[in-house]
N, CA, C and O atoms as a printed pandas DataFrame, in Angstrom:
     atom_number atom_name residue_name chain_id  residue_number  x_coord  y_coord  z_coord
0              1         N          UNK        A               1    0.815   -1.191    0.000
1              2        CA          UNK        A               1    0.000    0.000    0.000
2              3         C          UNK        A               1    0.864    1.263    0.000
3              4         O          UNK        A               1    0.513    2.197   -0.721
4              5         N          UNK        A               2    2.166    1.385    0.887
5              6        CA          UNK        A               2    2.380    2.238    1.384
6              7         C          UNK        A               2    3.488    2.341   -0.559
7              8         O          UNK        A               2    3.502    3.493   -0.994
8              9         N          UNK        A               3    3.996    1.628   -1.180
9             10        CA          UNK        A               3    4.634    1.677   -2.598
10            11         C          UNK        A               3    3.409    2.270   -3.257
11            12         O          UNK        A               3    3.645    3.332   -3.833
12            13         N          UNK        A               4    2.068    1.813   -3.318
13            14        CA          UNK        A               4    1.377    2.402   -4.556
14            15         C          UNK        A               4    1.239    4.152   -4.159
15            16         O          UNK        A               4    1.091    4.976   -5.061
16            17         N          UNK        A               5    1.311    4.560   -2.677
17            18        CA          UNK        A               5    1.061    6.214   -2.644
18            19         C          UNK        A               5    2.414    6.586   -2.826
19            20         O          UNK        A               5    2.372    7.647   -3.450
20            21         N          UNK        A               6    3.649    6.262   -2.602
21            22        CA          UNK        A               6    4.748    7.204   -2.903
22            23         C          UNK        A               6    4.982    6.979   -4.676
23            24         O          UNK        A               6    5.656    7.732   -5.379
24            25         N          UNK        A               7    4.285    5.828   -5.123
25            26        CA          UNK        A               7    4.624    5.603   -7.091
26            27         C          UNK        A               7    3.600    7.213   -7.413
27            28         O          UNK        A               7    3.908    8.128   -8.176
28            29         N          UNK        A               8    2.372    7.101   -6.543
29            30        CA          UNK        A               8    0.828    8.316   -7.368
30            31         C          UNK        A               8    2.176    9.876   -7.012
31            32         O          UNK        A               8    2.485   10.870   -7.670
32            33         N          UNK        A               9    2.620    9.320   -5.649
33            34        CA          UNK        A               9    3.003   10.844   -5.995
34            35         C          UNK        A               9    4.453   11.231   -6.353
35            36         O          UNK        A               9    4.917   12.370   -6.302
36            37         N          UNK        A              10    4.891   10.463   -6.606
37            38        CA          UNK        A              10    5.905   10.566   -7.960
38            39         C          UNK        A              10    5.582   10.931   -9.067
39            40         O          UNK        A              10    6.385   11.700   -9.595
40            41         N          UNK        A              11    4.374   10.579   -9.849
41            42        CA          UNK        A              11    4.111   10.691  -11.411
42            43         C          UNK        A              11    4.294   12.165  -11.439
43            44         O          UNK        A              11    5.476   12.396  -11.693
44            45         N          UNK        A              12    3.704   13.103  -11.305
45            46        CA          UNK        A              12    3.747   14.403  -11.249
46            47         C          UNK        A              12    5.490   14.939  -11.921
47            48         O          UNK        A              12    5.879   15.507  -12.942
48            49         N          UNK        A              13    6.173   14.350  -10.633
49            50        CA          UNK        A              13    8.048   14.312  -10.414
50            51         C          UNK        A              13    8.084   13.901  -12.070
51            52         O          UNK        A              13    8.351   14.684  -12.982
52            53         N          UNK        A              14    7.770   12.578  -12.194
53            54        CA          UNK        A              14    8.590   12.208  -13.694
54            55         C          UNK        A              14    7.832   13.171  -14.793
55            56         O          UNK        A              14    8.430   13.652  -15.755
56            57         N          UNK        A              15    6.365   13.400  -14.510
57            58        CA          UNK        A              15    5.974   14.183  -15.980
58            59         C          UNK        A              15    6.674   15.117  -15.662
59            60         O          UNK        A              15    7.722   14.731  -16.180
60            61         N          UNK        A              16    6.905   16.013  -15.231
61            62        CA          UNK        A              16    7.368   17.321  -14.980
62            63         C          UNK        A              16    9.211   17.536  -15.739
63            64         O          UNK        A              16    9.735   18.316  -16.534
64            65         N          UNK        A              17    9.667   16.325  -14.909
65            66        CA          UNK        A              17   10.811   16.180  -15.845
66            67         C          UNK        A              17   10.842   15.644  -17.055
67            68         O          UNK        A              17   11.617   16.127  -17.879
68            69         N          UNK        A              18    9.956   14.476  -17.425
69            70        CA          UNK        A              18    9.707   14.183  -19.065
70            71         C          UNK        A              18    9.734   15.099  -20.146
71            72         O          UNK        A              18   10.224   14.922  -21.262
72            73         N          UNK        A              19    8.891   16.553  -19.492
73            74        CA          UNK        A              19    8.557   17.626  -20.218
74            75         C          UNK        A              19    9.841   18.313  -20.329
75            76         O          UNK        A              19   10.492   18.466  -21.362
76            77         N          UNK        A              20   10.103   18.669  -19.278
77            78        CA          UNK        A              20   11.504   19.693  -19.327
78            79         C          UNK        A              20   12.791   18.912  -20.154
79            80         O          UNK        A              20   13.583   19.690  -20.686
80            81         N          UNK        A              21   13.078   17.420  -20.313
81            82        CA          UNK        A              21   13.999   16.977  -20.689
82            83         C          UNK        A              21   13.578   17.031  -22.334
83            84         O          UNK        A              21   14.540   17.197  -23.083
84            85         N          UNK        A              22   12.271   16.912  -22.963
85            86        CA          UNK        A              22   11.907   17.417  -24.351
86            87         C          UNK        A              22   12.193   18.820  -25.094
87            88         O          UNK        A              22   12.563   19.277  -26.175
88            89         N          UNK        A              23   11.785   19.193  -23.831
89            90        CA          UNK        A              23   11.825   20.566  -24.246
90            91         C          UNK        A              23   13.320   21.511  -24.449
91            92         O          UNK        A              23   13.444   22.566  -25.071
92            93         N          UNK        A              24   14.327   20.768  -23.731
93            94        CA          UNK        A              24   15.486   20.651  -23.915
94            95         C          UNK        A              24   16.130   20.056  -25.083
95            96         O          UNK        A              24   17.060   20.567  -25.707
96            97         N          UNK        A              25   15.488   18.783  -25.366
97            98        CA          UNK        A              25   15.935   18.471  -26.903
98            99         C          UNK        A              25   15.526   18.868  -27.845
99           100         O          UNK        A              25   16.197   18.811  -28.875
100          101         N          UNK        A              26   14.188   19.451  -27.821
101          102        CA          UNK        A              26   13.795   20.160  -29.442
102          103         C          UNK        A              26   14.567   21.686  -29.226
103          104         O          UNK        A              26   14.939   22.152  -30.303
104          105         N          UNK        A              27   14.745   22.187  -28.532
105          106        CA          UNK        A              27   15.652   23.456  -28.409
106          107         C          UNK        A              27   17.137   22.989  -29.076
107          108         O          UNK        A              27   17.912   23.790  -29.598
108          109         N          UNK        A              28   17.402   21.406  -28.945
109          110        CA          UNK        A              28   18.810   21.607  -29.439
110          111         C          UNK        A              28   18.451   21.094  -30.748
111          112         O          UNK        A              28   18.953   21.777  -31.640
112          113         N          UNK        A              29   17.760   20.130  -31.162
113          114        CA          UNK        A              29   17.209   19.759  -32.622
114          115         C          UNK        A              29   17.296   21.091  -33.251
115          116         O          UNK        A              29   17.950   21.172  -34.291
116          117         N          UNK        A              30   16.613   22.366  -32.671
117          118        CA          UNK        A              30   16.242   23.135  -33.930
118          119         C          UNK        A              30   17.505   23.856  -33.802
119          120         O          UNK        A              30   17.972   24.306  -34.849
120          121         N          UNK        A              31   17.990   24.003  -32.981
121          122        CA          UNK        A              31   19.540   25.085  -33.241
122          123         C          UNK        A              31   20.852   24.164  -34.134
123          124         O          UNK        A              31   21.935   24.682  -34.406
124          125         N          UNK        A              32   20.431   22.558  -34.540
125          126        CA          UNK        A              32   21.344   21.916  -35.511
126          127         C          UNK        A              32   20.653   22.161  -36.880
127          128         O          UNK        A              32   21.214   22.417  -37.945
128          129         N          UNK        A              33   19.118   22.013  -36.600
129          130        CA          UNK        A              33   18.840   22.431  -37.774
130          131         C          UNK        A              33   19.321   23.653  -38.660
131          132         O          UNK        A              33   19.759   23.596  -39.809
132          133         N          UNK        A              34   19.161   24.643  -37.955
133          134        CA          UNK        A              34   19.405   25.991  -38.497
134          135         C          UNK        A              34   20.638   26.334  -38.650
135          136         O          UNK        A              34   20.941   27.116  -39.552
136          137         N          UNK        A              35   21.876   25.646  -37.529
137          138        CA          UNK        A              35   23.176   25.874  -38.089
138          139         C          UNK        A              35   23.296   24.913  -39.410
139          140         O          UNK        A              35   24.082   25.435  -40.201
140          141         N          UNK        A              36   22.822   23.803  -39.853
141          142        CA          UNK        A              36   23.054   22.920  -40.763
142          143         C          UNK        A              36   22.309   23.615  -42.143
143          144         O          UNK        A              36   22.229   22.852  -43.105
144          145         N          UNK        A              37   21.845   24.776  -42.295
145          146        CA          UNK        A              37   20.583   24.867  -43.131
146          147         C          UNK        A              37   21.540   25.388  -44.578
147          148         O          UNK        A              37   21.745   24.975  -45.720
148          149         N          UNK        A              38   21.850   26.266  -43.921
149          150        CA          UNK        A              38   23.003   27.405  -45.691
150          151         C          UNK        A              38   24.000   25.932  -45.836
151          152         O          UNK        A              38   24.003   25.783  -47.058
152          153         N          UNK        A              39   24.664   25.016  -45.372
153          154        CA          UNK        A              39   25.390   24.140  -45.989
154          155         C          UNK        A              39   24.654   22.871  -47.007
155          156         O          UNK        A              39   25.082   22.326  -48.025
156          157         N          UNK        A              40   23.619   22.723  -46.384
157          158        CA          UNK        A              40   22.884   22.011  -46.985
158          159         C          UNK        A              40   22.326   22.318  -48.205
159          160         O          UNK        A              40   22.394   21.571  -49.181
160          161         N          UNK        A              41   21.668   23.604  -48.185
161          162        CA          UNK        A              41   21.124   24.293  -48.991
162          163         C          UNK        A              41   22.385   24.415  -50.798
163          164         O          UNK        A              41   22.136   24.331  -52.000
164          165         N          UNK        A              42   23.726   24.651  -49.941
165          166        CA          UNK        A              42   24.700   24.507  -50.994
166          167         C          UNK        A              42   25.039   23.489  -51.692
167          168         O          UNK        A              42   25.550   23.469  -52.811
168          169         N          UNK        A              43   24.677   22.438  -50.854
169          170        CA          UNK        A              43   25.261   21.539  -51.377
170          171         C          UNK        A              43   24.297   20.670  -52.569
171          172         O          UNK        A              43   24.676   20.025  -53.546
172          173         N          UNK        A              44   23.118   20.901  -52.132
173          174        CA          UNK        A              44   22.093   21.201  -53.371
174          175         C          UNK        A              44   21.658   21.855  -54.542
175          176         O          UNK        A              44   20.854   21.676  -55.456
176          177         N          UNK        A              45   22.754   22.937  -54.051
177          178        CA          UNK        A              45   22.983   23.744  -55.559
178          179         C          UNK        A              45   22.037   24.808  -55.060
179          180         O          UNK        A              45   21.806   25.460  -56.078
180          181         N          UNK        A              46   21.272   25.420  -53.941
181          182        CA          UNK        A              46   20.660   26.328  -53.618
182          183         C          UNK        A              46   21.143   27.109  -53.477
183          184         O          UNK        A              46   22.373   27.090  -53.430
184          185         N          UNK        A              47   20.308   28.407  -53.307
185          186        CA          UNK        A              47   20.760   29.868  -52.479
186          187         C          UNK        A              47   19.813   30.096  -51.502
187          188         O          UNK        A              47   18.659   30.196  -51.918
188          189         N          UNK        A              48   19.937   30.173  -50.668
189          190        CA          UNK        A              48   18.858   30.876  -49.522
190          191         C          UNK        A              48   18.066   31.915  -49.667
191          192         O          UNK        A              48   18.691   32.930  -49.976
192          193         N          UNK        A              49   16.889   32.056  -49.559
193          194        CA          UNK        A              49   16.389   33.308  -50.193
194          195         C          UNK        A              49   16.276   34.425  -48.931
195          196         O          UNK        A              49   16.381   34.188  -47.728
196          197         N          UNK        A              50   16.070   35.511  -49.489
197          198        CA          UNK        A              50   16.290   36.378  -47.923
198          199         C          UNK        A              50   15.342   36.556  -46.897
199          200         O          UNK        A              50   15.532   36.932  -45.741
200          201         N          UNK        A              51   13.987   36.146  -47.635
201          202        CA          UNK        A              51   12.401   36.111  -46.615
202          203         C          UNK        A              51   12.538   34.761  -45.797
203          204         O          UNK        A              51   13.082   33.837  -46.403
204          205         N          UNK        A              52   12.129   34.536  -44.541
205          206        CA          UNK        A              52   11.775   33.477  -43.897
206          207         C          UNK        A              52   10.958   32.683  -44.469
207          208         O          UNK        A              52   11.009   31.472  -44.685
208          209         N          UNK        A              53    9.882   33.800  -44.790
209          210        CA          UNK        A              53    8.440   32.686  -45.764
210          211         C          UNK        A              53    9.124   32.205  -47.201
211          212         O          UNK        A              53    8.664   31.205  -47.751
212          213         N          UNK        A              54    9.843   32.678  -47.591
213          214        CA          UNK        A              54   10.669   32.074  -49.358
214          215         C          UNK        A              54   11.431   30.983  -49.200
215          216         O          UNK        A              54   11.694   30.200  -50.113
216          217         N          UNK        A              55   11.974   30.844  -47.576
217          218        CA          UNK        A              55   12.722   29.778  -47.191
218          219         C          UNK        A              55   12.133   28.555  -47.256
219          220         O          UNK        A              55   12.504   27.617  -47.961
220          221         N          UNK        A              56   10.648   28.596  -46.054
221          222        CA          UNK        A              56   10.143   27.850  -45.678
222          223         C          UNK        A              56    9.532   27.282  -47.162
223          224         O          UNK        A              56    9.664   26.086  -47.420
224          225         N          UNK        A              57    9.057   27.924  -47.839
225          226        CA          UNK        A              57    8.603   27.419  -49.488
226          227         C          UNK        A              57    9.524   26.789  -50.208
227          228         O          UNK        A              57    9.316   25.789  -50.894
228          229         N          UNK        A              58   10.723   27.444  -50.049
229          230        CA          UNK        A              58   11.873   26.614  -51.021
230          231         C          UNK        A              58   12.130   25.366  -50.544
231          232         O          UNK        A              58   12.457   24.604  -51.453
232          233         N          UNK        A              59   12.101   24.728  -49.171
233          234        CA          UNK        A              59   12.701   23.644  -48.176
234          235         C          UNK        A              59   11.477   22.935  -48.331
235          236         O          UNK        A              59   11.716   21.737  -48.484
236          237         N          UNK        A              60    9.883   23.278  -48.358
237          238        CA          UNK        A              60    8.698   22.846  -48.581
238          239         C          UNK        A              60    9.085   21.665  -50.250
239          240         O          UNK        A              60    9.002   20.442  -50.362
240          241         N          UNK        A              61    9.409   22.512  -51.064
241          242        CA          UNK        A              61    9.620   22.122  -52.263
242          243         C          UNK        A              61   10.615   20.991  -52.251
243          244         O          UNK        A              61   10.385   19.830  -52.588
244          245         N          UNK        A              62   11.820   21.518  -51.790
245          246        CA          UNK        A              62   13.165   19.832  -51.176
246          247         C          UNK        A              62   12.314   19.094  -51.135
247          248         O          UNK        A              62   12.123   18.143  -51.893
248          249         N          UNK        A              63   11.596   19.482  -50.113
249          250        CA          UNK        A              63   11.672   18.123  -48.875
250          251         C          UNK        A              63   10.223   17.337  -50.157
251          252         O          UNK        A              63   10.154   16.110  -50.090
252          253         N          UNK        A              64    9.374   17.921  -51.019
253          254        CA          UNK        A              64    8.757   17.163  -52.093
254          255         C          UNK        A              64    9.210   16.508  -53.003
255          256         O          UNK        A              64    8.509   15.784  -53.709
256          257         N          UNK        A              65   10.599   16.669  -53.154
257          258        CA          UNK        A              65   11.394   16.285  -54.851
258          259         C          UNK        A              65   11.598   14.614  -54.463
259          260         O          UNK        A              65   11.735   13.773  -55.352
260          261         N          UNK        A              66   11.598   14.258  -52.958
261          262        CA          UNK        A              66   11.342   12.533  -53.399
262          263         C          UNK        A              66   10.084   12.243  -53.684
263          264         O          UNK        A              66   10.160   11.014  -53.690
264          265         N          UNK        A              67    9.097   12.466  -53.900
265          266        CA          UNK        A              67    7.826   12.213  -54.297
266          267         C          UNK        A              67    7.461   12.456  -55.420
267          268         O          UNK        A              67    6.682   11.651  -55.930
268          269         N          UNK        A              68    7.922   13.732  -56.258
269          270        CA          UNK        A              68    7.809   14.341  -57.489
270          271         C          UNK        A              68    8.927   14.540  -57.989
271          272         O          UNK        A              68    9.247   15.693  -58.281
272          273         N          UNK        A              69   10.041   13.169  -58.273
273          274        CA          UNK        A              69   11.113   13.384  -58.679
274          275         C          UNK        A              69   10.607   13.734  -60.496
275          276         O          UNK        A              69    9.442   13.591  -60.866
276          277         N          UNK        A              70   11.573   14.126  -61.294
277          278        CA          UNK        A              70   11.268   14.337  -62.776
278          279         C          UNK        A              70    9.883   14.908  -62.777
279          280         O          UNK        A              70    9.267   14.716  -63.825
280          281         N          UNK        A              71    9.461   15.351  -62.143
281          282        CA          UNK        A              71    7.541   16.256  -62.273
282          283         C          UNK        A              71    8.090   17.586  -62.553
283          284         O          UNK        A              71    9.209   17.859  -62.119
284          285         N          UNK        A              72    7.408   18.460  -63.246
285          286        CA          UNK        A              72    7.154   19.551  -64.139
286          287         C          UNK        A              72    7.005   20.879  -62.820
287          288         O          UNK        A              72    7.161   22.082  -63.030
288          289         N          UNK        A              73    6.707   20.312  -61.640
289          290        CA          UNK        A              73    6.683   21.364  -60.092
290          291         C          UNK        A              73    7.942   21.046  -59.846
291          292         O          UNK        A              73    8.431   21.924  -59.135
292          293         N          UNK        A              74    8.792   20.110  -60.122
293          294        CA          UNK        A              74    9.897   20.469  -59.754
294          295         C          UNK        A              74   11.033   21.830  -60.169
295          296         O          UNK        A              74   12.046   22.190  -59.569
296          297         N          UNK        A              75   10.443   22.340  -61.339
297          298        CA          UNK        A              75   11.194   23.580  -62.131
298          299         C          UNK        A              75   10.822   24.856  -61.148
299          300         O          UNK        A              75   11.411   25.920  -61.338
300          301         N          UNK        A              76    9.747   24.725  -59.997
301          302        CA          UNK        A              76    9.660   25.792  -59.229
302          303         C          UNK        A              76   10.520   26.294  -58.508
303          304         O          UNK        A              76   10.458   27.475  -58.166
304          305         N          UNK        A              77   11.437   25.523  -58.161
305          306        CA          UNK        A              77   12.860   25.395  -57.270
306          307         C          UNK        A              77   13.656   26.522  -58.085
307          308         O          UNK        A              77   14.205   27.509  -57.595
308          309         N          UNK        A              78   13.593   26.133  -59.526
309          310        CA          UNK        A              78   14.554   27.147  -60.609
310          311         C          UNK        A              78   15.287   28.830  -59.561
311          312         O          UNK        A              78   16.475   29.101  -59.387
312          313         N          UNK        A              79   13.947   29.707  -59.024
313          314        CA          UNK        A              79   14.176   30.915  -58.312
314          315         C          UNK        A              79   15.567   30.883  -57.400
315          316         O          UNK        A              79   16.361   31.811  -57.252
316          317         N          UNK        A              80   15.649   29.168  -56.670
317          318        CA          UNK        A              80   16.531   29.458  -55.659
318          319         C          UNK        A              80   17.379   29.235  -55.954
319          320         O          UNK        A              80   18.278   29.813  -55.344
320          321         N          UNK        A              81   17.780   28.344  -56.979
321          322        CA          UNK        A              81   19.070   27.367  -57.585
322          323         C          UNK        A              81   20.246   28.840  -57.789
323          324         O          UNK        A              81   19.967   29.892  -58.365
324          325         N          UNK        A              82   21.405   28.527  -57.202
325          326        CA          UNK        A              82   22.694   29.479  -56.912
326          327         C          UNK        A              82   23.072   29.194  -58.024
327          328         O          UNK        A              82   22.730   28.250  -58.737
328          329         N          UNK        A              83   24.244   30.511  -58.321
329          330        CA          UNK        A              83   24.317   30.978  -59.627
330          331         C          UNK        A              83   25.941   29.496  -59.853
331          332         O          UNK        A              83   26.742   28.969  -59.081
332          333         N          UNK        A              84   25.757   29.445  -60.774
333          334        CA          UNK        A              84   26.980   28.343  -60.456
334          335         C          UNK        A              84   28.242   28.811  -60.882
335          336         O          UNK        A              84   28.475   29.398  -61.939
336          337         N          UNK        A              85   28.954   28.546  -60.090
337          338        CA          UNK        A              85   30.493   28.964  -60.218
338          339         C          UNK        A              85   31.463   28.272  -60.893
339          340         O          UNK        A              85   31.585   27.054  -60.757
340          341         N          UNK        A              86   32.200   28.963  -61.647
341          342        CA          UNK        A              86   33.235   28.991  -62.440
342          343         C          UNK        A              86   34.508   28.789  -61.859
343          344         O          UNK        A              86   35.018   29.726  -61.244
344          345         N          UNK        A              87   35.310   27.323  -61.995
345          346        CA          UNK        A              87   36.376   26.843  -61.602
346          347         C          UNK        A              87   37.495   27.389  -62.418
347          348         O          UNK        A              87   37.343   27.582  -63.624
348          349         N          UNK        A              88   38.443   27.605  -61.897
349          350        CA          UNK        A              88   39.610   28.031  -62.990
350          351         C          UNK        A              88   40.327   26.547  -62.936
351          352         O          UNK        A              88   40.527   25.826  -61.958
352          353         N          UNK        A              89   40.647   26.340  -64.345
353          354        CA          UNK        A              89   41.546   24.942  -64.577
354          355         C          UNK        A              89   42.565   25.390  -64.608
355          356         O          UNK        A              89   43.551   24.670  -64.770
């Protein structure tokens, strides 16, 4: 008896930390995301566009090209595609 009242009033203890230990990892998820974003973006042959909302549309579009690989919406991307650079031989 006296285990099932100290387990009830524990739960509280673990949600409380469950939450805070999430909330700690999506804080670090999104700060890899965003340092990882302009390399990625290059290495795709992108440019970053300078609006937040042009971003989120251009990365919208990525993250579609496995689904609509060779599709005719894929030429929408065209705006962001970086200018390509010229190697000296």
């Amino acid at each position: 008896m006296s285990t099932l009242v100290v387990l009830t009033v524990l739960v509280p203890v673990w949600y409380r930390s469950a939450v805070t230990a999430t909330d700690e990892w999506a804080a670090a998820v999104r700060a890899l995301v965003n340092t990882g974003r302009k390399p990625l973006a290059a290495s795709l042959g992108l440019a970053l566009p300078q609006t937040l909302a042009a971003e989120r549309d251009m990365w919208t579009m990525v993250s579609r090209l496995s689904r609509i690989s060779y599709h005719e919406r894929a030429a929408a991307l065209d705006p962001y595609r970086a200018e390509p650079t010229t190697d000296p031989v």
